[in-house]
C-alpha positions as a printed NumPy array, in Angstrom:
array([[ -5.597,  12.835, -19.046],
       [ -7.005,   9.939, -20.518],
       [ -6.694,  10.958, -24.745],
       [ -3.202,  12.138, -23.587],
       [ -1.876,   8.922, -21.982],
       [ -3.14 ,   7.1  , -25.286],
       [ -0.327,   9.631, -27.406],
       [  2.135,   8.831, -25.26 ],
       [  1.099,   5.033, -25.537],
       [  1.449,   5.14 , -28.731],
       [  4.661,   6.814, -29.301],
       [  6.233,   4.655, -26.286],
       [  9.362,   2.391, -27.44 ],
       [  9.997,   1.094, -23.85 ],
       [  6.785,  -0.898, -22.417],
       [  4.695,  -2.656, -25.453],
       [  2.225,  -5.113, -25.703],
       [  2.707,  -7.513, -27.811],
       [ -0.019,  -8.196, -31.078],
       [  0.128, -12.302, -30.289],
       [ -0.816, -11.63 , -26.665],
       [ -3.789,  -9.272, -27.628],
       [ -5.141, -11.269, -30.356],
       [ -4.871, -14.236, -27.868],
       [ -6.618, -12.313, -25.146],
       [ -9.721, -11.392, -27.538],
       [ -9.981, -14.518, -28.605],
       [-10.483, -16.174, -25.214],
       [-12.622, -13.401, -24.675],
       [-14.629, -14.141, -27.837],
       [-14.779, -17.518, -27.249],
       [-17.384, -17.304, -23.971],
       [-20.41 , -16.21 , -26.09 ],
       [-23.624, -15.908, -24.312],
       [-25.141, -18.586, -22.883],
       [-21.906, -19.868, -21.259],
       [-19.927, -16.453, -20.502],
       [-23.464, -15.168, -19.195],
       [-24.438, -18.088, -16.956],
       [-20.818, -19.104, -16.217],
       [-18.915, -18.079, -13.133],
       [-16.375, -15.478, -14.569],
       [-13.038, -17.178, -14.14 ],
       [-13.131, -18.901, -10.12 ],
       [ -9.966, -20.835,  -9.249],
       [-11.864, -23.75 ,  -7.753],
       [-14.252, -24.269, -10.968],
       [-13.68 , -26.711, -14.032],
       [-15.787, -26.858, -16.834],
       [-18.105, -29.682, -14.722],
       [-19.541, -27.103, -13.19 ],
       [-21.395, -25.887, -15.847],
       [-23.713, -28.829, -15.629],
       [-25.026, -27.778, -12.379],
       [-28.822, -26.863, -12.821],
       [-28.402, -23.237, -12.349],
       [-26.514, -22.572, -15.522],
       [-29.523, -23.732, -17.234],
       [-31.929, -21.954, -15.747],
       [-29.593, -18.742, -16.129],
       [-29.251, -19.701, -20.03 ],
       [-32.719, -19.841, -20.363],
       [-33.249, -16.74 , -18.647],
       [-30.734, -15.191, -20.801],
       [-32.399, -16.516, -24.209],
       [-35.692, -14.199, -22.792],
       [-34.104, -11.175, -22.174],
       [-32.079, -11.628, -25.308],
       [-35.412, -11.077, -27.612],
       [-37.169,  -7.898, -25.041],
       [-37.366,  -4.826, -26.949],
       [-35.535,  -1.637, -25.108],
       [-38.421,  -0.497, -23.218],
       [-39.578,  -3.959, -22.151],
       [-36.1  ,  -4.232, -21.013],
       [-36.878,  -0.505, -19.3  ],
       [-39.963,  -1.325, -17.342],
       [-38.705,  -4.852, -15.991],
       [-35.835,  -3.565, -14.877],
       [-38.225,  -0.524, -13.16 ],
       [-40.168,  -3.171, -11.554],
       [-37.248,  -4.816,  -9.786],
       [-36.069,  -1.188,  -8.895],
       [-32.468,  -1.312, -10.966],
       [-30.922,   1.744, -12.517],
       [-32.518,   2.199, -16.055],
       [-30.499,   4.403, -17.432],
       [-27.806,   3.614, -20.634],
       [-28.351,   1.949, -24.153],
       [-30.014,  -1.346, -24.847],
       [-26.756,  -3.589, -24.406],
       [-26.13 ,  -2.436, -21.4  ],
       [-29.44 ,  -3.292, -19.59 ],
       [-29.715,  -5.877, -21.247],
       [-26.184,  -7.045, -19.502],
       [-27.722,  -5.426, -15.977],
       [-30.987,  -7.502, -16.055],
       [-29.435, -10.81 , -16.979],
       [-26.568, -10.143, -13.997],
       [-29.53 ,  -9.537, -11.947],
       [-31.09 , -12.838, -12.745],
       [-27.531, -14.828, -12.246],
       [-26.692, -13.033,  -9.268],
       [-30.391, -14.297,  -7.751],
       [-29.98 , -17.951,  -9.115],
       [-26.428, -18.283,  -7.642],
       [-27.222, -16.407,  -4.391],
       [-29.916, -19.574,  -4.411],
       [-27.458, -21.726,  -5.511],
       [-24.961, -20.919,  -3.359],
       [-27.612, -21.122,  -0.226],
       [-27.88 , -25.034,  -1.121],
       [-23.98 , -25.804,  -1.363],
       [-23.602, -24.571,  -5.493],
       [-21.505, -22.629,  -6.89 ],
       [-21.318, -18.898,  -6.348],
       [-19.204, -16.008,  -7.477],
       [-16.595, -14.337,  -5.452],
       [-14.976, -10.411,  -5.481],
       [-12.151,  -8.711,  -3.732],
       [-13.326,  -7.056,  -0.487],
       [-11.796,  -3.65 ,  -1.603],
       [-10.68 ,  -2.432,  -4.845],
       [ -8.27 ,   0.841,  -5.313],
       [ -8.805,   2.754,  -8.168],
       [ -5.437,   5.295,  -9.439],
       [ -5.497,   7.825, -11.726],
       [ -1.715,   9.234, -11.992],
       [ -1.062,  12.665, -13.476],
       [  2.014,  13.351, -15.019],
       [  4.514,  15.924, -16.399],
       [  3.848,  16.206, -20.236],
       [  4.198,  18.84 , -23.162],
       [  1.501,  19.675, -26.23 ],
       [  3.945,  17.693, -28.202],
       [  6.148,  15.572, -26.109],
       [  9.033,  14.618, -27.986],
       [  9.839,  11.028, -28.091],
       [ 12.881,  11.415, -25.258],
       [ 10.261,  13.018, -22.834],
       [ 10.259,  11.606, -19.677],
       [  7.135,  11.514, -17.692],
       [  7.487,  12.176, -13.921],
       [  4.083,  11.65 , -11.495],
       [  3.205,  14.708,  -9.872],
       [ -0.084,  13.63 ,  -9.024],
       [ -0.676,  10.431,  -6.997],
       [ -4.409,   9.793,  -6.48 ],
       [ -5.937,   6.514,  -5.028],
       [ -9.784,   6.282,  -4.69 ],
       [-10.985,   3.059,  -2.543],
       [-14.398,   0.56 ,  -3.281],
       [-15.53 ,  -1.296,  -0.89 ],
       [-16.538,  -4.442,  -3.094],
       [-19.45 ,  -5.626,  -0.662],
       [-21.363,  -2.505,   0.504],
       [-20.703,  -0.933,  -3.324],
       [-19.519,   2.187,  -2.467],
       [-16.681,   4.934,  -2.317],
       [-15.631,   4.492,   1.035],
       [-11.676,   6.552,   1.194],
       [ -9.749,   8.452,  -0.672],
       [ -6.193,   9.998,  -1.047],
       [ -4.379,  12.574,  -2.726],
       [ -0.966,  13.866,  -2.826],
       [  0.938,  15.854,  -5.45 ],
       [  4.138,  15.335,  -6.169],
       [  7.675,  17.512,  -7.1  ],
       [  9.239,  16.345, -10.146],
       [ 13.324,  16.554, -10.5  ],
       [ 14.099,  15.838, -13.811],
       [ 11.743,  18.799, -15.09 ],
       [ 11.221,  20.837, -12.16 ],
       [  9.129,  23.432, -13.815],
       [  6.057,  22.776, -15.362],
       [  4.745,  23.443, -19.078],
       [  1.732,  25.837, -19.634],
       [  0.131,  22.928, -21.54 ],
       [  0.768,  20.823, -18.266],
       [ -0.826,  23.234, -15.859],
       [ -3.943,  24.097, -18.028],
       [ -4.78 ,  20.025, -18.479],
       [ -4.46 ,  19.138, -15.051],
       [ -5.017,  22.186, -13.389],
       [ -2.155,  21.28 , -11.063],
       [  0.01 ,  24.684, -10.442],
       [  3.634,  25.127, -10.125],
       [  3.211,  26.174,  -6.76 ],
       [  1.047,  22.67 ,  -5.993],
       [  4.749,  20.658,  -7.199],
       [  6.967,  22.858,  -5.493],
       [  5.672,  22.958,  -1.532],
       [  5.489,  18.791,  -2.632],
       [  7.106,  15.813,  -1.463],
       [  9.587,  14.081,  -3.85 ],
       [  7.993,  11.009,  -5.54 ],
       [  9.511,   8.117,  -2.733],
       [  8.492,  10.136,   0.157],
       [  5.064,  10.301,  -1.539],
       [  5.212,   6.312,  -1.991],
       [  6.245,   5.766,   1.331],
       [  2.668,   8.019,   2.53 ],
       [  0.652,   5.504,  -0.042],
       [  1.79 ,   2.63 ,   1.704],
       [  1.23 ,   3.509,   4.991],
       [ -2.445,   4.393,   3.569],
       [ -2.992,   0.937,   2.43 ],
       [ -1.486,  -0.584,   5.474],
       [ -3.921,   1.723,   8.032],
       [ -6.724,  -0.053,   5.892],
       [ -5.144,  -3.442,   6.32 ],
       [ -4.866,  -4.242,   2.595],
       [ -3.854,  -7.138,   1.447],
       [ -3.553,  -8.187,   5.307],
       [ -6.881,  -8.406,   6.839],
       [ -8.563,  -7.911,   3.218],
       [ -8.063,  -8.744,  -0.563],
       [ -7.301,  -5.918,  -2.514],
       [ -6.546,  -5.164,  -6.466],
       [ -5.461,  -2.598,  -8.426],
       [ -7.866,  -0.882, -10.957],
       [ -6.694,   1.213, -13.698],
       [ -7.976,   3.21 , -17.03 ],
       [ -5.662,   1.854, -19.494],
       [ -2.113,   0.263, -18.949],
       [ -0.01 ,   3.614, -18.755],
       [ -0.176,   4.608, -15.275],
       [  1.437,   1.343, -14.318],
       [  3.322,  -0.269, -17.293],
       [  4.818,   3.53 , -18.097],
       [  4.374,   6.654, -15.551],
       [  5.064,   3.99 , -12.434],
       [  7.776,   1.972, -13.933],
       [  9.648,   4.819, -15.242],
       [  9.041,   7.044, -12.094],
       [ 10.194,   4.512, -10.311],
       [ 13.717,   4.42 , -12.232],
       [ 14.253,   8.127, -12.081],
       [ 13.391,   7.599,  -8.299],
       [ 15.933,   4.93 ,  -7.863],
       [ 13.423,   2.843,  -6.307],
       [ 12.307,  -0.719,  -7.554],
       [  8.764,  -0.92 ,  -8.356],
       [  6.135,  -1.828,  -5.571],
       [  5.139,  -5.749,  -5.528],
       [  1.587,  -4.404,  -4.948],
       [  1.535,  -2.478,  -8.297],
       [  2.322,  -5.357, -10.324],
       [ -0.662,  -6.346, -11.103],
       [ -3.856,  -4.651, -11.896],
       [ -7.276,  -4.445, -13.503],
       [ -7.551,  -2.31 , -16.637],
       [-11.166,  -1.387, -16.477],
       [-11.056,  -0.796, -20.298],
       [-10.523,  -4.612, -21.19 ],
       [-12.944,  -5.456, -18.232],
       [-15.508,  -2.732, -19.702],
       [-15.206,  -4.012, -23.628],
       [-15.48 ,  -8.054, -22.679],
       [-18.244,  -7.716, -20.044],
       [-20.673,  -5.513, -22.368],
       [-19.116,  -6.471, -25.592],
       [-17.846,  -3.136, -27.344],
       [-14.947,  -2.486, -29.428],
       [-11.409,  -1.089, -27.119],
       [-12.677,   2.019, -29.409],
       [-15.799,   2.839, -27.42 ],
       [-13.893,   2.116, -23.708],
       [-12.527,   6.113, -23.3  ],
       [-13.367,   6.936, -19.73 ],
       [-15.953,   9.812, -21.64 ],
       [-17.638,   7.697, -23.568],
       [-17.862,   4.433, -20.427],
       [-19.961,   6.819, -18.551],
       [-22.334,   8.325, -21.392],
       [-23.133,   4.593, -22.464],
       [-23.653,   3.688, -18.964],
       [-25.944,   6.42 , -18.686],
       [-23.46 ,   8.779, -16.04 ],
       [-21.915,  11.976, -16.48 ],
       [-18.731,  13.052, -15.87 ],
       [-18.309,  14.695, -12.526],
       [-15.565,  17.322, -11.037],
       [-12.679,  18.748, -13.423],
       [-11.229,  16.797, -15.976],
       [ -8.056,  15.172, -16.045],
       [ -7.843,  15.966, -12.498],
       [ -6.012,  12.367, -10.952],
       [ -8.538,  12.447,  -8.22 ],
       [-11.443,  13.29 , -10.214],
       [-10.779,  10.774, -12.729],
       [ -9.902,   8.472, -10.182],
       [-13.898,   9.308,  -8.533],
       [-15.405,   8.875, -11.984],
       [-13.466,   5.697, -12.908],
       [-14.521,   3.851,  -9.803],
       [-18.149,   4.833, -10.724],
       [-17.849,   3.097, -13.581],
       [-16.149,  -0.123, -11.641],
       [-19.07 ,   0.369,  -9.151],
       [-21.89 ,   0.505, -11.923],
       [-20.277,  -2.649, -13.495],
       [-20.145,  -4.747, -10.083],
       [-23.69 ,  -3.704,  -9.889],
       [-24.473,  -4.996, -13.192],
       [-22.674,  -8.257, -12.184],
       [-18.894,  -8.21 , -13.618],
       [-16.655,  -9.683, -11.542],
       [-13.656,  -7.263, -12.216],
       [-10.321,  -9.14 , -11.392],
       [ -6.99 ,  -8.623, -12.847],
       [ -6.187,  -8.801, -16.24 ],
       [ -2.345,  -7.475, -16.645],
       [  1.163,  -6.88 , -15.028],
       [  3.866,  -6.201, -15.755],
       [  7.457,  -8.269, -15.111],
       [ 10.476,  -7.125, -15.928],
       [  9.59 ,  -3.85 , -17.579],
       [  7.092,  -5.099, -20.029],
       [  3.458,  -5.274, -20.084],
       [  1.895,  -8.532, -19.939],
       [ -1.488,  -9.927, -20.101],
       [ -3.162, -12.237, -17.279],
       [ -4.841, -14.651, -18.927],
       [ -8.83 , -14.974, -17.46 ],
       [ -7.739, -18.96 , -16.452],
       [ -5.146, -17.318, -13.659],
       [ -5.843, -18.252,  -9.998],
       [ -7.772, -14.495,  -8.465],
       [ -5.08 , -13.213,  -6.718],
       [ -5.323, -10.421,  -4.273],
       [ -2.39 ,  -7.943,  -4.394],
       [  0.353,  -8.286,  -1.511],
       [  0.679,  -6.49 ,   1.727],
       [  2.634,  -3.047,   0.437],
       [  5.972,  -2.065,   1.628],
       [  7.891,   0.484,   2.096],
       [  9.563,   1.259,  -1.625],
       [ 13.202,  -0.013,  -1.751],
       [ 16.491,   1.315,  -3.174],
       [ 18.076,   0.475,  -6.511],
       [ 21.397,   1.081,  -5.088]])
């Protein structure tokens, strides 16, 4: 659903971004050109810029300035001999063999008291699939009927849970032909379903069984900003709810995907992530827990290639904000049961 959600992004009058927050946002993120964004922890509460004189950083800069001038299959064959996936374009094992080499010098580092880098323990990956027409006219109001959450286990690198639930919209009870042929979610799926806070309530209690944001640190991942800045926060008002603490801030995997290998927000579709990482799409499109898989084999393949995903938006009062890469790494809070508006 992932060319559809960027229509109804850009017809949306409610939830915007705002130009002087982007601009600012690639501009920090233009500003840590390789050697320091390469060699330099990627945004640790507990570093200054004095760490970057530590040793290591030099020795990762210089490694960097090597692998900078290999040709595609030198890059191919070295990164054979240290058994790491060789498959995707030139920039992007180029990016995997330099993680490989920071990851080793920190790993070092860290062994004799120097700096390291730190993840999440688990990171959730949703996919929502909503209600939606072939042309949805600009009063249209998008209710979740599909509320997938696929879960990473940040440490071992792998898939490790998974949940699925579909959901009964009220506002448009019946489903468009358009609706049912791009999701593939029938009307008979949305009408044996739960309504949308009874769903939410089931999500939670998910999360708390795993002891998220309890026992372990836990974010949000996302493709794109729509499933929380729009489909959440107005599902949530047609609900009667107030939003979820625990949704309020997220990574969007497309601004993690486009800083950490350097590509335009043009080449970050979910389609076109996995055929330059060398994947292929797998299960039925713009299914929510499909998508969901295929997104968090894309987080997966970039925590293996050394990004340190972490969140980079929220949203606060009904608008979509940026989190600047200098913000404290914050896990996401314990989740609760949703709350009336009344």
């Amino acid at each position: 659903m992932d060319e559809h959600k960027e229509n109804i992004h850009a017809k949306d009058v409610n939830v915007k971004m705002s130009n002087t927050r982007e601009k600012a946002e690639k501009a920090k993120s233009c500003s840590r050109i390789c050697p320091d964004e390469e060699s330099a922890p990627q945004g640790s509460p507990s570093q200054s810029n004095s760490d970057f004189s530590h040793p290591v950083y030099k020795e990762i800069a210089l490694a960097n300035g090597h692998i900078n001038r290999m040709s595609k299959e030198e890059l191919r064959i070295k990164l054979a001999e240290l058994q790491l996936d060789t498959r995707g374009v030139k920039d992007v094992m180029k990016k995997r063999l330099k993680s490989h080499y920071k990851k080793q010098k920190l790993l070092q580092s860290a062994s004799e008291g120097g700096p390291t880098d730190t993840y999440y323990d688990y990171i959730c990956v949703v996919d929502f699939e909503a209600t939606c027409e072939e042309d949805n006219p600009s009063d249209f109001h998008h209710e979740i009927i599909e509320f997938p959450m696929v879960l990473i286990n940040t440490h071992t690198l792998e898939i490790v849970d998974s949940f699925q639930a579909y959901v009964k919209p009220e506002l448009n009870p019946q489903l468009s032909d358009f609706c049912v042929k791009l999701t593939g979610i029938t009307q008979k799926m949305v009408d044996e379903a739960e309504l949308f806070p009874a769903v939410l309530q089931q999500v939670v209690a998910w999360l708390q069984e795993r002891e998220l944001g309890t026992t372990y640190k836990y974010a949000i991942l996302t493709d794109g900003a729509w499933d929380m800045s729009k489909f959440l926060n107005i599902q949530c008002r047609l609900s009667r709810i107030r939003y979820p603490q625990f949704a309020k801030k997220w990574i969007n995997i497309r601004k993690s995907y486009g800083n950490f290998y350097k590509v335009p927000r043009t080449q970050t579709k979910l389609s076109t992530m996995l055929e330059k990482l060398g994947l292929k799409y797998e299960g039925r499109p713009h299914s929510g827990l499909d998508d969901s898989r295929n997104i968090a084999r894309i987080a997966l393949r970039m925590l293996q290639d050394g990004c340190q995903l972490r969140v980079n938006e929220r949203i606060h009062a009904g608008q979509l904000l940026s989190v600047p890469s200098s913000a404290p790494v914050e896990g996401a809070p314990a989740p609760h049961n949703p709350r009336s508006r009344d």
